[in-house]
N, C-alpha and C positions, 0 to 999 in steps of 0.2 A: 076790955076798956079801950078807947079811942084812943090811939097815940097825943092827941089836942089836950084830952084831960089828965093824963096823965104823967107829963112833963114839959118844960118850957120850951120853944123850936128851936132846934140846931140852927136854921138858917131864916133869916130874916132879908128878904128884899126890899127894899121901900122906893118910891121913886124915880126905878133905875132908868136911865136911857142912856142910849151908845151911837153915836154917829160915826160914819166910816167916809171919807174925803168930803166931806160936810154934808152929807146925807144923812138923814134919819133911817136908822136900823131897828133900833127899838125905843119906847115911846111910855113914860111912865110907866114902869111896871112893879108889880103889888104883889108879893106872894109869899108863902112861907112853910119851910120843908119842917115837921119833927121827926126827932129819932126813932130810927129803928119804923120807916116811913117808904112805901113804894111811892113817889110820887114822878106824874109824867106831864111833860112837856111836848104839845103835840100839834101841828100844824103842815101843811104844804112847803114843798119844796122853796126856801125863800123866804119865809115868816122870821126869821131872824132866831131861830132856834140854837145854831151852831153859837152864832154869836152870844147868847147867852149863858149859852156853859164856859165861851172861853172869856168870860168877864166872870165871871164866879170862880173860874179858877185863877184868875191873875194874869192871863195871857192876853187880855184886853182890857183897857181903862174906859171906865162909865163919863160919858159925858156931865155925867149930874146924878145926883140919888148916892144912896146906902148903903152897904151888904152888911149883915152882920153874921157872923158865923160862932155859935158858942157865946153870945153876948160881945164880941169883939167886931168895933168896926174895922173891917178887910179890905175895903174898896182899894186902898191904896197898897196892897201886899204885892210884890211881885211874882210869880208861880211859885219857887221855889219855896218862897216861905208858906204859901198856900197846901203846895204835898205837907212838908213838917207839920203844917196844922191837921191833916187827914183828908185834905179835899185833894182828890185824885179826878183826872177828867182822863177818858179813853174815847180819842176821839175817833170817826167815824171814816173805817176804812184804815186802822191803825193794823200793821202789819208786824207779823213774827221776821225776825232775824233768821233767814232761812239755814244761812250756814253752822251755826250754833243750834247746840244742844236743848231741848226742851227746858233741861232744870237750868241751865245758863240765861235763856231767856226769861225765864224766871226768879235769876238771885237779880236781874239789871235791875225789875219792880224793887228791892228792897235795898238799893243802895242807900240810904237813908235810915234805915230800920236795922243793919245786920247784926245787931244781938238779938235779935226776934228770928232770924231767918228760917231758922229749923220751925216754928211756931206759925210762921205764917205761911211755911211751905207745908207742912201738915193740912192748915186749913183751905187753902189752894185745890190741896189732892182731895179732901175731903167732900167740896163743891162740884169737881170737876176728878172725878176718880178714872176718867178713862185716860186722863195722863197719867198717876202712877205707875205704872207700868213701860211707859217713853218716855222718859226723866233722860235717861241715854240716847235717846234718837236725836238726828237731826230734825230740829222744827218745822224742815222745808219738805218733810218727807208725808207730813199726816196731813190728814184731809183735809179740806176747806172749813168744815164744821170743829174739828179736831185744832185749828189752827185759832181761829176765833175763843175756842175758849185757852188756848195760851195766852191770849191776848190780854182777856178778862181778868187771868188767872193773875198777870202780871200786875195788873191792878192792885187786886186782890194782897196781892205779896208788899205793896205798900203802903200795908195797916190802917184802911180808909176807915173814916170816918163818914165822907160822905162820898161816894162814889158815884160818878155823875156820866154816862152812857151814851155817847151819841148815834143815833140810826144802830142800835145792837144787832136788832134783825135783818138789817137789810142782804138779800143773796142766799137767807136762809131758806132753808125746805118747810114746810110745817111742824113736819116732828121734830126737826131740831129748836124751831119757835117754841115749841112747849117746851123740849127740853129746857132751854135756856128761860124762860118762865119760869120752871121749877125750881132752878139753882137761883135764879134774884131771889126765891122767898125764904127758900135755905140762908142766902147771905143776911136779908132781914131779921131771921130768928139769930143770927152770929152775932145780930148788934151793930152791922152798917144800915144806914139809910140809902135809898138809893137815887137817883132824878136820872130820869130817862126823858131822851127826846124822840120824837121820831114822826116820820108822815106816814108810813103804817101803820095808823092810829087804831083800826080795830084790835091789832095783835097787842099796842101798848096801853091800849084802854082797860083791856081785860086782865090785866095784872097789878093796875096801877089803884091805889087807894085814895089818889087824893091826885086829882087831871088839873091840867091849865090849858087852854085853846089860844094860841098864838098866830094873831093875822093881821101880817103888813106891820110886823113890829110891837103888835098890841094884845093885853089879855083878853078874849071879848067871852071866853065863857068861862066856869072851875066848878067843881064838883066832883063827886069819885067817880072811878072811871067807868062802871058799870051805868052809873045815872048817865054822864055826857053821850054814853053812845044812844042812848033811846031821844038825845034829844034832836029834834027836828032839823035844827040850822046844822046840824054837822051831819045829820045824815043826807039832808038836801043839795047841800052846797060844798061839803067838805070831805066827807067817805068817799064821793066817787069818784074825786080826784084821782 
């Protein structure tokens, strides 16, 4: 069954737009994430992407427009209260604390959470099992791929509800694109939602159940992600970017 029909949307955007020193960054926008949902966010270097996850997450104030999250309007939350509510944003190019311990970098994720710690460090390892085993190592020691998903994992450690991705893959290998493909559907079956951005749209189309096309600040296509890659204006104009 659809996630549509089968429960009401975690996240509601209505109207939003966001200027940055009186520019326009993004420009009415319309969309809306349900639970337990891959949905992607996907456009060129520029389309105002980042900025849209750091106004969902509280880290930027909307010029105008709604967010709802859970039936509550958020627009006006500051981040902090946005983690406590479960919207967690891992933004693009976020790094592990190289000096510190694997599991250290991962009790910081649940500063917030620590009577869960043991529960969501389990589920952590569970997504990403090639950390159990370097829970003791230094962070700054495991591979680039290895590093990334502490990253993630740190997320993960706190208790999202809606965990929101910027440029996941970007610097990744292929195998490791699918790997990390595999563990967003894993975390989907765990009961987070996910919003992924990215301008490596073929790798974020083919994971994502429900796309948005974002240009010059605007929605201009949506659809699942499978459908938007066969369609013409983004294979013409926009893939081969």
């Amino acid at each position: 069954m659809p996630a549509e029909a089968a429960s009401p949307p975690l996240l509601v955007v209505q109207h939003l737009s966001v200027s940055q020193q009186g520019a326009p960054v993004l420009v009415d926008l319309n969309f809306t994430c349900f639970p337990n949902q891959i949905v992607a966010i996907v456009g060129i270097e520029g389309a105002g992407k980042t900025t849209l996850l750091k106004s969902l997450g509280g880290l930027q104030r909307p010029l105008a427009g709604h967010i709802f999250f859970a039936g509550e309007s958020v627009e006006a939350l500051p981040s902090w209260e946005m983690v406590r509510r479960g919207v967690i944003y891992v933004p693009e190019g976020m790094r592990v604390f190289p000096g510190m311990t694997v599991l250290e970098n991962l009790e910081v994720g649940a500063y917030l959470v620590r009577r869960q710690l043991q529960a969501r460090l389990d589920q952590a390892c569970q997504i990403f099992p090639e950390l159990k085993d370097r829970l003791g190592a230094p962070a700054g020691v495991l591979s680039g791929g290895q590093q990334r998903m502490v990253t993630l994992a740190r997320g993960i450690m706190s208790a999202p509800r809606l965990l929101m991705l910027d440029e996941p893959f970007m610097g990744l290998s292929p195998k490791l694109v699918q790997r990390f493909c595999n563990s967003f559907r894993d975390l989907r079956q765990s009961g987070i939602t996910l919003l992924i951005s990215g301008q490596l749209m073929q790798r974020v189309l083919n994971v994502a159940e429900k796309a948005y096309v974002l240009e010059k600040g605007r929605i201009t296509l949506s659809g699942t992600g499978p459908h938007l890659l066969q369609d013409p204006h983004l294979q013409e104009i926009i893939l081969p970017v």
